[in-house]
C-alpha positions as CSV (number, residue, x, y, z in Angstrom):
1,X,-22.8,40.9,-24.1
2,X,-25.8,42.4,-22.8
3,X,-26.3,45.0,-20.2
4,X,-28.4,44.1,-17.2
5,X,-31.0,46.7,-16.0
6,X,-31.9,47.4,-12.2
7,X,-35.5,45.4,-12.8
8,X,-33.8,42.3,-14.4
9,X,-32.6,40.9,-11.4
10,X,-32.9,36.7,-12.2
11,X,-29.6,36.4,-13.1
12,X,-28.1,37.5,-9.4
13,X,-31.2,35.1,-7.7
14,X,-30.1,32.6,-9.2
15,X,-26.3,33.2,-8.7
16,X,-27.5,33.4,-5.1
17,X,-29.8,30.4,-5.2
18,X,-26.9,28.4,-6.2
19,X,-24.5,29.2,-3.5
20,X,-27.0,27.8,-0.7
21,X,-28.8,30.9,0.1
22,X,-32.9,31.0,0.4
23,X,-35.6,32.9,0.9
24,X,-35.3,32.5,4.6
25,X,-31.4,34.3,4.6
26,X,-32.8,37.6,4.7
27,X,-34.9,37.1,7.5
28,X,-31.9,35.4,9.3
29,X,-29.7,38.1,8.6
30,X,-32.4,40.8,9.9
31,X,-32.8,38.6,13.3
32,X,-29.0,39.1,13.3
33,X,-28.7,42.7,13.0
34,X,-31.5,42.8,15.7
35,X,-29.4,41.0,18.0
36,X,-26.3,42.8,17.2
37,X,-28.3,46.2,18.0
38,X,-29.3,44.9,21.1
39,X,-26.3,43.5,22.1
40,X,-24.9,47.2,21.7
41,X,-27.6,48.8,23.5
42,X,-27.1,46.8,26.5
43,X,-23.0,47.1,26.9
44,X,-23.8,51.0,26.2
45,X,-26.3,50.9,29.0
46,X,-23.1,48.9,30.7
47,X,-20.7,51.1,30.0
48,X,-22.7,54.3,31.0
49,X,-23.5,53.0,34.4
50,X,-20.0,52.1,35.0
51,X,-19.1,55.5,33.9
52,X,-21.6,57.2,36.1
53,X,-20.7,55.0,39.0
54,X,-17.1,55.6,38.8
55,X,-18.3,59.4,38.4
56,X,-19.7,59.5,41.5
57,X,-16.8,57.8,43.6
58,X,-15.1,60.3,41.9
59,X,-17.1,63.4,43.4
60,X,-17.4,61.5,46.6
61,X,-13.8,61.3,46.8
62,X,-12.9,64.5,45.8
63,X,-15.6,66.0,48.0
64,X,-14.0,64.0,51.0
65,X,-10.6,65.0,50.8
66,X,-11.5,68.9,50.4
67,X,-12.9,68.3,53.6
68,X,-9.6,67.0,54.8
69,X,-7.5,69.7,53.3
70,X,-10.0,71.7,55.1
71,X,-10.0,70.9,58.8
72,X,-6.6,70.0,58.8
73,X,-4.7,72.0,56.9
74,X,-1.3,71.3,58.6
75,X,-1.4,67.7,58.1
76,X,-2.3,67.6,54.6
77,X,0.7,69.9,54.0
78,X,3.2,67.8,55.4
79,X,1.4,64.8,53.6
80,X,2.1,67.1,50.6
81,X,5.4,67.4,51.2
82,X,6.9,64.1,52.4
83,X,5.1,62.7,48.8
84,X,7.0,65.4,46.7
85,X,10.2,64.3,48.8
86,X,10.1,60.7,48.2
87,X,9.0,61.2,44.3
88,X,12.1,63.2,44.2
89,X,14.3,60.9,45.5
90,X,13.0,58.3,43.2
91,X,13.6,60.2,40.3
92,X,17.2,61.7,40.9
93,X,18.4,58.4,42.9
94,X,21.5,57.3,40.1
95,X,22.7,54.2,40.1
């Protein structure tokens, strides 16, 4: 049984060449990865305007209802309060 060296590599093309594969496979697969790197980038580039967009409601949001809290301080504390009283009755309500 001989041992097969890193430069004697005609045994594996041909084990290749027989299962259907070509020259051309490599190129194909190449193409592929391109596409699959692409594909990445752009749902990345997806993803991170989503994020920023939903990141920016966010502030908006959060900006808005300080302003609330704010000029009507009253309000926003019965609000408070009549939210923490139904929560409560939801949770100790027995059946």
């Amino acid at each position: 049984m001989a041992i097969s060296t890193a430069n004697d590599t005609t045994g594996y093309n041909k084990d290749i060449h027989g299962y259907g594969a070509d020259s051309h496979t490599g190129s194909s697969m190449s193409e592929l990865g391109d596409s699959a790197r692409h594909t990445v980038a752009k749902a990345k580039d997806a993803v991170k305007d989503q994020y920023e967009g939903i990141r920016d409601s966010a502030q908006y949001a959060a900006a808005s209802l300080k302003d609330v809290i704010v000029h009507n301080p009253m309000a926003s504390l019965g609000i408070a309060a009549a939210a923490g009283l139904l929560v409560g009755l939801v949770f100790t309500r027995r059946s």
